[in-house]
N, C-alpha and C positions, 0 to 999 in steps of 0.2 A: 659237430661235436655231440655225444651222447653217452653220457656214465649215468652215476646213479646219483649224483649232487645233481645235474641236471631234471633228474624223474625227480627227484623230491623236492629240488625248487619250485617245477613245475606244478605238483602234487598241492604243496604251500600255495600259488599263487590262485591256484583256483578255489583255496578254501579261506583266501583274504579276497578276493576281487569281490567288489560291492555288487556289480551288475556284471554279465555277460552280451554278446551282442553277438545273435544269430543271422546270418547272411544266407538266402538261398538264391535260386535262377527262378525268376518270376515269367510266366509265360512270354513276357515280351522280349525276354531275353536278355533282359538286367537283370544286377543281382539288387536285389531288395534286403537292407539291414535294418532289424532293431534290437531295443534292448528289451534283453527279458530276467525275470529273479535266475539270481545266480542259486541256488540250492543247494549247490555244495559250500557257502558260505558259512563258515562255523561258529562267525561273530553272528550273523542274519537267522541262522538256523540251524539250531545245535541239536534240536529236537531231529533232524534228520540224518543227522552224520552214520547213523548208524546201517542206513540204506545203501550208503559209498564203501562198506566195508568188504575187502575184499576186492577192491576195483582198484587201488594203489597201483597198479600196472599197467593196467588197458585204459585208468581216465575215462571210466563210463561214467555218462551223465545223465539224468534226467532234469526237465522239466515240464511245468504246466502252462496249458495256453487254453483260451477258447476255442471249443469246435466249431466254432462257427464261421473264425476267421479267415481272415484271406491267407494267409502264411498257414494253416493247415491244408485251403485247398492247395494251395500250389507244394505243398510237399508232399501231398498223397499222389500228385503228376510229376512230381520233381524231387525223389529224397535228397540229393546232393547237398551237404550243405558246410559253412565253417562257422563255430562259433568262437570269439575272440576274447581273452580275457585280458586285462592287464593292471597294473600297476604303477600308475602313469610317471609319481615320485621317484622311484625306484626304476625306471629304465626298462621293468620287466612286461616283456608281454606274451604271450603263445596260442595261438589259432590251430584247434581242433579240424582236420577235414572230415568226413564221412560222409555215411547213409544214415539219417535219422529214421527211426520206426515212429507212426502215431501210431500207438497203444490201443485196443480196446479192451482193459483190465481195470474193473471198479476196485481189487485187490489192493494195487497198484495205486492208482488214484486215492483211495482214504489211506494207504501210508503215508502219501508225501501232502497230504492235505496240513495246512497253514492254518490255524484262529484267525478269525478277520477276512479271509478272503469271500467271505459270504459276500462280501461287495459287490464282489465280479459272478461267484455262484452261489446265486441267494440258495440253491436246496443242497450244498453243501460236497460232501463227494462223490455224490449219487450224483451230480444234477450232468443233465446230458451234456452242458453248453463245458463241459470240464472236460479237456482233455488229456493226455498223459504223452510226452516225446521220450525217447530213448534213442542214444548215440553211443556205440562202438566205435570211435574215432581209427580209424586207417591208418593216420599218421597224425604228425603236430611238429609245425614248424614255430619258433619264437624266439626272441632277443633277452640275455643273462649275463650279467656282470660284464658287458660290452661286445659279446660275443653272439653269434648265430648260432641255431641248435636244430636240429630234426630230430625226432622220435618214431619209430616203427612200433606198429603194434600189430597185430595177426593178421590183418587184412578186414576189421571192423565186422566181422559177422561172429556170433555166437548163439549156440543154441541152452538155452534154460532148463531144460527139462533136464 
C-alpha cells in the first residue's frame, strides 16, 4: 500500500515519535540497535524543522552522535542501516532502510546544534567528539491503520551541490 495519506502519516509520525532507534551490522555480524534524538521531532525540536524542509518526500534525516563511538566506527565500515520510528498507542510504526553518510561539515553540525548538549560536547559545534549522520532512505517499510505499507524513494543517494 502506498498513496499520499500514507507519505503524510509517515511524514506525521516521525515528527511526533519521541525517539528513533538506529540498527546497523556490527562487525561481528549482528545488528546492533539504539536509541538516538529523533530531530525531526517538532514537539523536541522546533528550532530545526526548518532543516527538513523540503525533504517531505525522500524522509531525509539527520542526526548527531559522538565521533568517537562505536556505531560511527562501524558505520564508516558498514553504512547499511534502518532506523525505526514508532508510535506505540497508535499502532503506527515505519523503519527507514539506507546508506547513512557520517558528515564532515561543521556548516552542518552548528545548524542542527541543541542548547544543553554541551553535556555531551563541552566545545559546542566545533568540538571534534560531534558528529553529524545523513540518511537518504531507499525505502520504508511500516504498519497504518492496521495495514502494511512500503514506500520507494530514488534509490537513497543524492547529490547537494
Amino acid at each position: 500500500m502506498e498513496n499520499q495519506e500514507t507519505r503524510r502519516a509517515s511524514l506525521d509520525l516521525m515528527q511526533r515519535a519521541e525517539i528513533a532507534v538506529i540498527t546497523n551490522i556490527a562487525p561481528d555480524g549482528y545488528p546492533h540497535s539504539r536509541a538516538i534524538f529523533n530531530l525531526r521531532s517538532r514537539q523536541q525540536y522546533p528550532q530545526l524543522a526548518h532543516l527538513f524542509e523540503g525533504h517531505d518526500e525522500d524522509l531525509m534525516v539527520y542526526f548527531g552522535t559522538n565521533t568517537s563511538s562505536h556505531k560511527v566506527a562501524q558505520l564508516r565500515r558498514d553504512p547499511r542501516v534502518s532506523v525505526y520510528y514508532c508510535l506505540p498507542g497508535q499502532f503506527h510504526g515505519m523503519m527507514l532502510v539506507g546508506d547513512i553518510q557520517v558528515l564532515d561539515d561543521r556548516q552542518i553540525a552548528r545548524a542542527l546544534w541543541v542548547d544543553g548538549w554541551e553535556r555531551y560536547y563541552p566545545q559546542g559545534p566545533t568540538d571534534p567528539d560531534f558528529t553529524v549522520m545523513q540518511l537518504y532512505p531507499k525505502y520504508a517499510r511500516g504498519w497504518y491503520r492496521a495495514a502494511g505499507f512500503e514506500l520507494h524513494f530514488d534509490g537513497g543517494t543524492h547529490d547537494e551541490s
